[in-house]
C-alpha positions as CSV (number, residue, x, y, z in Angstrom):
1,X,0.0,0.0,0.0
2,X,1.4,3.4,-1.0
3,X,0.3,5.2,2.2
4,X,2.4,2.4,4.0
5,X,4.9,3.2,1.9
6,X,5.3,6.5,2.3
7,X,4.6,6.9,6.3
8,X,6.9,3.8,6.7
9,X,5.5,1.0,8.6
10,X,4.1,-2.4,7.1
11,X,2.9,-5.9,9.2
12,X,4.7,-8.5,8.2
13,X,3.3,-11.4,10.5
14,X,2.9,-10.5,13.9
15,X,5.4,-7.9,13.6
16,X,5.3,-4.1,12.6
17,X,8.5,-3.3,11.0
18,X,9.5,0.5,10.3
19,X,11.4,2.2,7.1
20,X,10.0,5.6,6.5
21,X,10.3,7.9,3.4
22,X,8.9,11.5,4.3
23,X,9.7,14.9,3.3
24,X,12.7,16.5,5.4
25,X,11.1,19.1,6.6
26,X,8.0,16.7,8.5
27,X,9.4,17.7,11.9
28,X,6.9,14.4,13.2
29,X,3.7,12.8,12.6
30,X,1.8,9.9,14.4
31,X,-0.4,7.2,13.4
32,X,-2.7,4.6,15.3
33,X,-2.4,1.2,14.2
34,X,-5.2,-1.5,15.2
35,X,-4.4,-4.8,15.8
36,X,-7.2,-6.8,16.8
37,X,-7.8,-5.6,20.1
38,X,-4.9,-3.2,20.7
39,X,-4.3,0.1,19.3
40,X,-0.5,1.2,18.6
41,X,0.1,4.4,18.7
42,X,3.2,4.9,16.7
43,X,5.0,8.7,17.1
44,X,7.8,9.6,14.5
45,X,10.3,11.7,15.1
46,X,12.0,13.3,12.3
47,X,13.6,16.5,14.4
48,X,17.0,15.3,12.7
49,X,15.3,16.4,9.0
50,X,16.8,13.6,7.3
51,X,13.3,11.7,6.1
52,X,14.6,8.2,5.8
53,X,15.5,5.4,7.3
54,X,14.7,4.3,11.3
55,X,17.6,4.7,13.7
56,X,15.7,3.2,17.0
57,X,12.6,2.0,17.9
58,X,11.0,1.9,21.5
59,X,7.6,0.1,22.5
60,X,6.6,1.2,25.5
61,X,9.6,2.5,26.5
62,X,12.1,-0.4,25.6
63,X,14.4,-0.4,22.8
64,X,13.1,-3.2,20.8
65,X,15.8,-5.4,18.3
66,X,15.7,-5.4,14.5
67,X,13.3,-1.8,15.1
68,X,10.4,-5.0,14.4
69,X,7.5,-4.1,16.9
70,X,5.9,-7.7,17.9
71,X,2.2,-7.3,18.2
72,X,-0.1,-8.9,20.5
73,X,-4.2,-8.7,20.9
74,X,-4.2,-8.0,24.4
75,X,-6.8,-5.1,24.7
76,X,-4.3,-2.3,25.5
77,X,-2.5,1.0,24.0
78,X,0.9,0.9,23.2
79,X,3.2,3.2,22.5
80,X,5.8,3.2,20.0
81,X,8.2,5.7,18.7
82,X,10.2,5.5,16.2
83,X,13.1,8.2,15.7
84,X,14.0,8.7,11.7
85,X,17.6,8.7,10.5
C-alpha cells in the first residue's frame, strides 16, 4: 500500500517493521495502528530532518531489536516511537 509506503510502517506477521520515506522538513507525525484488540500508537520523530530510514525503535519505553514491533491482541494501548535517520 502506498500510504504504508510513504509513512513507513508495514505488518509482516505478527510484527510491525518501520522504514520511513517523508519529506525533510516533516518535523513528526503519528499514526494509530489496530491490531485486533490493541491500538498502537506509533509517534515519528524526524527533528533530525533527514526523512529516511529508522535509527531506534522503542515500545513502551524499551528499545526493541531489529526496530520490528511484535504485536499482540491483548486489549491495551501501546506506545511506539520511532526516531528517523
Amino acid at each position: 500500500m502506498a500510504l504504508e509506503a510513504i509513512l513507513g510502517f508495514r505488518q509482516e506477521g505478527r510484527f510491525l517493521r518501520f522504514e520511513p520515506c517523508v519529506p525533510a522538513g516533516w518535523p513528526a507525525y503519528e499514526i494509530a495502528y489496530r491490531y485486533g484488540s490493541a491500538t498502537y500508537r506509533i509517534h515519528f520523530d524526524n527533528s533530525k530532518g533527514i526523512g529516511r530510514g529508522g535509527q531506534s525503535v522503542t515500545l513502551d519505553g524499551e528499545l526493541v531489536a531489529n526496530e520490528s514491533v511484535p504485536l499482540a491482541q491483548d486489549a491495551r494501548t501501546h506506545d511506539v516511537h520511532v526516531i528517523i535517520g
